[in-house]
C-alpha positions as CSV (number, residue, x, y, z in Angstrom):
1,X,115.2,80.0,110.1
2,X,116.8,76.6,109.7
3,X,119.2,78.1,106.9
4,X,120.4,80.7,109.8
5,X,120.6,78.0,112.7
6,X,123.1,76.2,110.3
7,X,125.1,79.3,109.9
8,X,124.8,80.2,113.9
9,X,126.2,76.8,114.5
10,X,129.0,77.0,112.1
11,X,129.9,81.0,114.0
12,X,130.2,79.3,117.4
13,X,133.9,80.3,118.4
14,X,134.7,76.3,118.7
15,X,134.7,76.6,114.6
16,X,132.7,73.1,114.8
17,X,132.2,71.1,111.2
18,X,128.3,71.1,110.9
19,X,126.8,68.1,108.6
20,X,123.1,68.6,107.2
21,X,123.0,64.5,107.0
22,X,120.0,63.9,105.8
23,X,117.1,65.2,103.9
24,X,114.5,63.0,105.2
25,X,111.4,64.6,105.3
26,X,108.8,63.8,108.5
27,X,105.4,66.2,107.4
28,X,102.2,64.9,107.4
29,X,100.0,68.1,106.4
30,X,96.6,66.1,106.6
31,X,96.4,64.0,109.2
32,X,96.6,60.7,107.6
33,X,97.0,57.3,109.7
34,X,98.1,55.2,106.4
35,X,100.6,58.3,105.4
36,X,102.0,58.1,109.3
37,X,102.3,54.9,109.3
38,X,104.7,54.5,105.7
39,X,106.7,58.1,106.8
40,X,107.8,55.8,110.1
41,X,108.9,52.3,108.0
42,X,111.0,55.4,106.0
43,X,112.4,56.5,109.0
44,X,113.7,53.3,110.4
45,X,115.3,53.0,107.2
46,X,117.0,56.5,106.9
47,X,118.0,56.2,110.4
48,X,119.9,53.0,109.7
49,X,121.7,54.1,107.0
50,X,122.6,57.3,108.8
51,X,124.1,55.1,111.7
52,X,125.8,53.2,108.3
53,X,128.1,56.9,107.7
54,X,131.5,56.7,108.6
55,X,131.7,60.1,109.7
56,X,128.8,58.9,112.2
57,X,131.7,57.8,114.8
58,X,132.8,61.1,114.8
59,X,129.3,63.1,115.7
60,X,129.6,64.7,119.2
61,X,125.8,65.9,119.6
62,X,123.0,66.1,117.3
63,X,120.5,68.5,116.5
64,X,116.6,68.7,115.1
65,X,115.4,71.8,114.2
66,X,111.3,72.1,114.8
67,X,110.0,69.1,115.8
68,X,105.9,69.3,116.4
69,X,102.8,67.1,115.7
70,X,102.6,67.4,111.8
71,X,106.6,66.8,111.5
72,X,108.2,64.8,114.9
73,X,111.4,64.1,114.9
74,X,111.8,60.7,113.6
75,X,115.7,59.9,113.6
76,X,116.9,61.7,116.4
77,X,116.5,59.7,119.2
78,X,117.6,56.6,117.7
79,X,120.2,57.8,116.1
80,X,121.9,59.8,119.6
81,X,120.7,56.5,121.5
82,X,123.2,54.4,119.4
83,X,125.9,56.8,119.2
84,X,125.3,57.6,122.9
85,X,125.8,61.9,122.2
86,X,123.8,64.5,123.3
87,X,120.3,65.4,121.6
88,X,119.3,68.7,121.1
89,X,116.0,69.9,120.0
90,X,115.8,73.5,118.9
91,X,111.9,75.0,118.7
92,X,110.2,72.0,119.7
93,X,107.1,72.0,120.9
94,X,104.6,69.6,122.9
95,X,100.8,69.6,122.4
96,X,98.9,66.8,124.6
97,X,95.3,67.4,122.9
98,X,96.9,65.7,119.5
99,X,97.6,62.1,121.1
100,X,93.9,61.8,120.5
101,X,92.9,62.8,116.8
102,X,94.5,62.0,113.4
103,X,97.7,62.8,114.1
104,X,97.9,61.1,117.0
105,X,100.8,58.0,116.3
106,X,103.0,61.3,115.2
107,X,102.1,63.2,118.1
108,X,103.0,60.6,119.9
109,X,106.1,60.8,118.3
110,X,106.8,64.3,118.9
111,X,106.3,63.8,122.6
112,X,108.8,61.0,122.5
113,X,111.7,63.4,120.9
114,X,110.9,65.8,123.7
115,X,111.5,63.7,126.3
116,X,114.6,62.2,124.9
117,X,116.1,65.2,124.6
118,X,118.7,66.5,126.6
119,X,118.4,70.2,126.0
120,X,115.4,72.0,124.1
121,X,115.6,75.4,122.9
122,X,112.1,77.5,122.8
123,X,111.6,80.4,120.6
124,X,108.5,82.4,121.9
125,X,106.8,82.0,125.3
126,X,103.8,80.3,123.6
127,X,105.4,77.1,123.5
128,X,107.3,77.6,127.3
129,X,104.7,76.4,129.5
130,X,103.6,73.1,127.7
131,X,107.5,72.1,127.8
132,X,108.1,73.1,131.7
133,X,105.0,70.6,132.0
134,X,106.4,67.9,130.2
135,X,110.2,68.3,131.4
136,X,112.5,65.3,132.0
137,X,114.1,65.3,135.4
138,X,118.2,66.2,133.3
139,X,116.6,68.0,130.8
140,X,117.4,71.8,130.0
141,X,115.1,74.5,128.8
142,X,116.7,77.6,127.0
143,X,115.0,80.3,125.3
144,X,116.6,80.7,121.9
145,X,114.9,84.3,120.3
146,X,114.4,84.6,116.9
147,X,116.9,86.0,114.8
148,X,118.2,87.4,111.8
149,X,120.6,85.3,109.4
150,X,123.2,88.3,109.5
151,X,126.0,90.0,112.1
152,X,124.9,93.3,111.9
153,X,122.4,96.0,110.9
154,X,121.3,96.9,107.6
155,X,121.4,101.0,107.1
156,X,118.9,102.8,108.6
157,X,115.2,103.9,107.5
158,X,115.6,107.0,105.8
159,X,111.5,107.6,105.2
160,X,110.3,109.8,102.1
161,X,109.5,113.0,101.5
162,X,105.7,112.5,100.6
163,X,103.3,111.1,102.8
164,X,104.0,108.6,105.7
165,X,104.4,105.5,104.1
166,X,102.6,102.6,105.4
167,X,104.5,98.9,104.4
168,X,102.9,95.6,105.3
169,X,104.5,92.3,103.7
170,X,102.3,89.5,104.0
171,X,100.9,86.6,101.6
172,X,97.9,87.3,100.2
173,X,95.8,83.9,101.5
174,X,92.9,82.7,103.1
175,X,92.7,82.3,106.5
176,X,95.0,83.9,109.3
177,X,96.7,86.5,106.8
178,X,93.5,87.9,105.6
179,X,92.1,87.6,108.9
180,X,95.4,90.6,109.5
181,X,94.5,92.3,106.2
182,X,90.4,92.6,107.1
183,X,91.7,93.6,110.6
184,X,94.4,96.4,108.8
185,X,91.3,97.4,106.3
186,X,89.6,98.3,109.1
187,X,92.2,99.9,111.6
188,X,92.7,102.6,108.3
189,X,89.1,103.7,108.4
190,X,89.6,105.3,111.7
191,X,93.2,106.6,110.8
192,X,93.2,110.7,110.8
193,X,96.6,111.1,108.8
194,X,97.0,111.2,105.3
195,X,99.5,108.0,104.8
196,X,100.2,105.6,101.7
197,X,100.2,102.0,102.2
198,X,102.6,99.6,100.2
199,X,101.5,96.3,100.2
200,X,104.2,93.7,99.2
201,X,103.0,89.7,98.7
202,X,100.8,87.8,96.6
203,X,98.4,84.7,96.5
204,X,95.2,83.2,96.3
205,X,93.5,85.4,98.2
206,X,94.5,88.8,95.9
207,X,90.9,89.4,94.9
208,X,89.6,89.8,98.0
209,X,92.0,91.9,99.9
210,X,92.5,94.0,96.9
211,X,88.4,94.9,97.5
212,X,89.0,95.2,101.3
213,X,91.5,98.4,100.4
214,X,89.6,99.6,97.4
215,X,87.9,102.6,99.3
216,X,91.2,104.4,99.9
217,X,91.8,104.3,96.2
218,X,95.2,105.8,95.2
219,X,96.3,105.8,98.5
220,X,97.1,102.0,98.3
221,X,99.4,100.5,96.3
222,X,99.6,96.4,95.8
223,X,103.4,96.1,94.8
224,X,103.2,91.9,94.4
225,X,105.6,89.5,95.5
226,X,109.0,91.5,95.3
227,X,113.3,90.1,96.3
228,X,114.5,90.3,99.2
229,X,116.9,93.6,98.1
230,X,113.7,95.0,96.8
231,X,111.7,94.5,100.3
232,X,114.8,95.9,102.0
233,X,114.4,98.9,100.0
234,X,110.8,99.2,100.6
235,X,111.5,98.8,104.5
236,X,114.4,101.6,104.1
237,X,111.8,104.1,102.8
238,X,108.9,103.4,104.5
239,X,107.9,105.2,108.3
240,X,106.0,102.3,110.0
241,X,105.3,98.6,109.3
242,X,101.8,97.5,109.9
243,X,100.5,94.2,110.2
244,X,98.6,92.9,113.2
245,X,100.0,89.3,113.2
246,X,96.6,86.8,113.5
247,X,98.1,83.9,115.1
248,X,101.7,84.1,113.8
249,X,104.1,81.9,115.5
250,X,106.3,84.6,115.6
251,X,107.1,86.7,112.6
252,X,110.5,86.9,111.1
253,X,109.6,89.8,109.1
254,X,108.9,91.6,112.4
255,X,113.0,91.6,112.8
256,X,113.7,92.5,109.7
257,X,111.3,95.5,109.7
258,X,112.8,96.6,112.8
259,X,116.7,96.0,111.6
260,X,115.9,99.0,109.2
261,X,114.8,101.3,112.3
262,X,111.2,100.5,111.2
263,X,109.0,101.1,113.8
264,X,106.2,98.1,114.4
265,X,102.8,98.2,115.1
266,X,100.7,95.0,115.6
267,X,98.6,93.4,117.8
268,X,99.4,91.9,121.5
269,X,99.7,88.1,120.9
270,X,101.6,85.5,121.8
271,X,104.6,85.0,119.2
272,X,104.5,88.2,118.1
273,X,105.5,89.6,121.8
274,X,108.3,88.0,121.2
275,X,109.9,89.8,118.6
276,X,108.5,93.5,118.8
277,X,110.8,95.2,121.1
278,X,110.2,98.6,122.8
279,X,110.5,100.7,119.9
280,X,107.2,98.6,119.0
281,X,103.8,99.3,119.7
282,X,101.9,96.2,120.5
283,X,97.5,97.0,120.5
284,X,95.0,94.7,122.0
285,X,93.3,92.1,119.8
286,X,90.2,93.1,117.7
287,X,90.6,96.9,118.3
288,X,91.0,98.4,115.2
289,X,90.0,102.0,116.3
290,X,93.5,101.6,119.5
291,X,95.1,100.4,116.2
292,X,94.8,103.3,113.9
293,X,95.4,105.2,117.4
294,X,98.7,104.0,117.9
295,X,99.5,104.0,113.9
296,X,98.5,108.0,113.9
297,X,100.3,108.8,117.4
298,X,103.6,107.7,116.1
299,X,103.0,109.3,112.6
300,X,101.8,112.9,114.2
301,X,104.8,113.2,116.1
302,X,107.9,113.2,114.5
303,X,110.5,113.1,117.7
304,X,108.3,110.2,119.4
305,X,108.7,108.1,116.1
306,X,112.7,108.6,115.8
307,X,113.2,107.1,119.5
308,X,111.4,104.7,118.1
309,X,113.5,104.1,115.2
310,X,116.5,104.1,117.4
311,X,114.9,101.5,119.7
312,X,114.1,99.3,117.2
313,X,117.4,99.2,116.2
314,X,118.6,98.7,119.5
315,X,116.5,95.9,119.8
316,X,117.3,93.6,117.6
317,X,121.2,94.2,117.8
318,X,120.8,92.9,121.1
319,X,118.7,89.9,121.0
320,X,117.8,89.0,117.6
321,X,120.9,88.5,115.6
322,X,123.0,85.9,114.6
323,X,125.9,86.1,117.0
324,X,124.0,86.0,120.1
325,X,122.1,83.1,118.8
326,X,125.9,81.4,118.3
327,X,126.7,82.6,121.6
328,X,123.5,80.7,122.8
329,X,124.3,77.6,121.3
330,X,127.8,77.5,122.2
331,X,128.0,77.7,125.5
332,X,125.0,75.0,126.0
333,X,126.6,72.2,123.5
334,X,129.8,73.2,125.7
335,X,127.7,72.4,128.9
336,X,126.4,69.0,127.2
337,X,130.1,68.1,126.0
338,X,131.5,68.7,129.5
339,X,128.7,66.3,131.3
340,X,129.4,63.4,128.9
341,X,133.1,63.4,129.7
């Protein structure tokens, strides 16, 4: 995602010169006061010698991509403070409950870049209301979707002459993502069609899902982890992408299932919402029998799951790729440039 922001920035029409300044890292994974504590002295120091730059003078607004509890933005503020520009956070978000806890001095933090931001750009509508709540009296809100890091559409799902074919791309790991693959395991012992699943990812958790799918024998196969042309090509010959989503933030690969007029089914949460358009069919959580309902009623009927295709498609050309994000961008940064003169 941050890879395609820097290439949405550098398509605005304005042609601006985008400079990745630093590589400072922020993260504390564990929650550790001592860690917090050295990770801030380190900032103080990056931020000086960023201010140090001599192409500093020439900065007209800066930008943080994703700054949260685990990883707050550390520079920003001080940085746009001194050179008096506009600061823009893009997928930020603000959670209260972790000012108390052991990440509470970077929480803290977090909250801090928020409010010291002139504009904020939100992703998914999970993060929206927490941000309305803690909104500065000049400060804008802007949804930014997620998108693809490409102009247009890949070519189209062509599907396979055998059997539907199921795809699901996913790491194979504890917690949340096998939480989706016990939850898939399940939704295919009520399915009534005679599909194939392809299962693309690895990880620590192999073993286990590998047993959850050994029932239906044959009928699955467990491809590992795979390129990026080769899961293209696995999207391009599959019918439907399955994968209910346990507490994604949102789901890039969602888009890209989608771009290849690959029908989505998953499961209504927030995040994932976001990103599954009409060509989607979205299920309600823990119902793996209205799962394998919606997985067969697409499957069974062949004109039903072409509109889909086609909407799909539709979909993300109009929201989710790169030049509408540039478009986004562009015409706020304008807004902010115009203000400061």
């Amino acid at each position: 995602m941050a890879q395609g922001l820097m290439a949405a920035l550098m398509g605005m029409s304005s042609t601006p010169k985008v400079d990745l300044v630093s590589e400072f890292r922020s993260r504390d994974g564990a929650g550790d006061a001592t860690v917090q504590r050295k990770i801030l002295a380190a900032a103080a120091q990056e931020a000086d010698r960023i201010l140090q730059l001599p192409q500093a003078q020439d900065w007209q607004i800066w930008v943080t991509y994703h700054n949260y509890y685990k990883a707050p933005d550390l520079l920003g503020p001080q940085i746009t403070r001194a050179l008096k520009i506009p600061y823009v956070l893009i997928e930020a978000s603000r959670s209260p409950k972790r000012l108390y806890g052991p990440w509470a001095e970077f929480a803290k933090q977090a909250e801090a870049a928020c409010d010291a931001a002139d504009s904020i750009f939100y992703m998914t509508d999970r993060d929206k209301p927490a941000l309305i709540a803690g909104q500065t009296q000049a400060q804008s809100l802007l949804n930014l979707p997620p998108f693809l890091n490409r102009d247009s559409l890949p070519e189209t799902t062509i599907g396979n002459d055998g059997p539907p074919v199921l795809l699901v791309v996913g790491m194979l790991r504890e917690g949340d993502k096998l939480a989706s693959y016990e939850l898939l395991a399940d939704t295919l012992h009520h399915s009534k069609t005679q599909w194939q699943l392809h299962v693309v990812g690895d990880g620590s958790a192999q073993t286990r899902v590998q047993e959850l799918f050994a029932p239906f024998g044959a009928r699955v196969r467990f491809l590992g982890q795979l390129s990026g042309a080769e899961v293209a090509d696995q999207m391009a010959h599959a019918n439907l992408f399955v994968w209910p989503g346990v507490n994604e933030a949102f789901g890039m690969v969602y888009l890209e299932a989608q771009s290849h007029g690959l029908p989505v089914v998953a499961q209504d949460r927030p995040g994932v919402r976001d990103v599954v358009g009409a060509g989607g069919v979205l299920v309600p959580l823990g119902q793996p029998q209205e799962f394998a309902a919606a997985v067969d009623a697409l499957l069974l009927d062949r004109k039903r799951w072409k509109l889909a295709q086609i909407a799909a498609r539709d979909y993300i050309t109009k929201n989710h790729l790169r030049p509408a994000a540039s478009l986004k961008l562009e015409q706020e940064f304008q807004r902010l440039l115009r203000e400061r003169k």
